[in-house]
C-alpha positions as CSV (number, residue, x, y, z in Angstrom):
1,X,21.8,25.2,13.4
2,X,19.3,22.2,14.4
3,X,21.8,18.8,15.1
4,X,21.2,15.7,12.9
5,X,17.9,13.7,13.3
6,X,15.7,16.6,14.4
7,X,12.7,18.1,12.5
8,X,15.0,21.3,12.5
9,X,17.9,19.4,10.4
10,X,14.8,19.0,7.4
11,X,13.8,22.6,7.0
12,X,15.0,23.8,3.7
13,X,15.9,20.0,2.6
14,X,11.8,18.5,3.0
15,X,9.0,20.8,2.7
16,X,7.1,17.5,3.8
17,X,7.8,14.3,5.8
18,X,6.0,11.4,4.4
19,X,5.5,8.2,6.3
20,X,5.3,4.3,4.7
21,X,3.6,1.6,7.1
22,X,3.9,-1.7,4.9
23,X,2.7,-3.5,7.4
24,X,-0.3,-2.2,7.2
25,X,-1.1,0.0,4.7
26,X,-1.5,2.9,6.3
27,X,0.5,6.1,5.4
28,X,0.6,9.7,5.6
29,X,2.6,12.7,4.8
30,X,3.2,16.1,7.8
31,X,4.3,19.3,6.4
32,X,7.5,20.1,8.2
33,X,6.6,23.3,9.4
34,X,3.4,22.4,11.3
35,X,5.6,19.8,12.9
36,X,8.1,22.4,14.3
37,X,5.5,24.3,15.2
38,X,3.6,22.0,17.6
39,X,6.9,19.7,18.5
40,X,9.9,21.9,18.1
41,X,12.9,22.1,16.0
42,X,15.1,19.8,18.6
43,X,12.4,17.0,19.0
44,X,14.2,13.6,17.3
45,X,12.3,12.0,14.2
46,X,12.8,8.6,15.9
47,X,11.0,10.3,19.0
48,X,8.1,11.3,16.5
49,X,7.8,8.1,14.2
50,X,7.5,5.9,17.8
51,X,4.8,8.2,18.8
52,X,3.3,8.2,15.7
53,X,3.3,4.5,15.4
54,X,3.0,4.2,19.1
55,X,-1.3,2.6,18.5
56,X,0.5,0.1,16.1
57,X,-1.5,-3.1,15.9
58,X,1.4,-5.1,15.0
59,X,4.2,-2.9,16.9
60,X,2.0,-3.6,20.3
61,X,1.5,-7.0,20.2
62,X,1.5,-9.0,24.1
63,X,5.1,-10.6,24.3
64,X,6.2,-9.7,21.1
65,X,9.0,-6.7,20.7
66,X,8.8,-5.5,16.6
67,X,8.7,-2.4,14.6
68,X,5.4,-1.9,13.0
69,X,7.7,-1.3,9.2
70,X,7.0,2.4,9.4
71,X,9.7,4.5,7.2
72,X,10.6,7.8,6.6
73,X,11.4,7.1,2.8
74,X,12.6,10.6,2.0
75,X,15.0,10.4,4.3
76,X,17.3,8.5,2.4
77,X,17.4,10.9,-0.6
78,X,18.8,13.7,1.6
79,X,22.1,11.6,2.3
């Protein structure tokens, strides 16, 4: 059984993890499967969503330590 917070805890829960940037528009959805796949079941959403927003405009800005406002909004329906 995959531990909570991995892309292994989603499978049978998400068929698809979608991703919100309000900050700046930008969004996307990754089918859960393809993610194991090519990351793992063990490898941490929070380890994924920083890579993921890891060319963030506004998360890499010189002298400034933010979140870029990207969200996992599906998440919060599985609690």
């Amino acid at each position: 059984m995959s531990q909570p917070g991995t892309l292994g805890s989603l499978v049978g829960k998400l068929h698809v993890q979608r991703i919100e940037r309000q900050e700046c528009d930008r969004s996307g959805h990754h089918p859960i499967a393809k993610l194991i796949e090519r990351l793992g079941p063990d490898y941490r959403l929070t380890d994924w969503l920083h890579e993921l927003t890891r060319d963030c405009s506004r998360k890499n800005q010189a002298g400034v330590t933010r979140a870029c406002g990207a969200v996992m909004p599906d998440l919060a329906k599985l609690r």
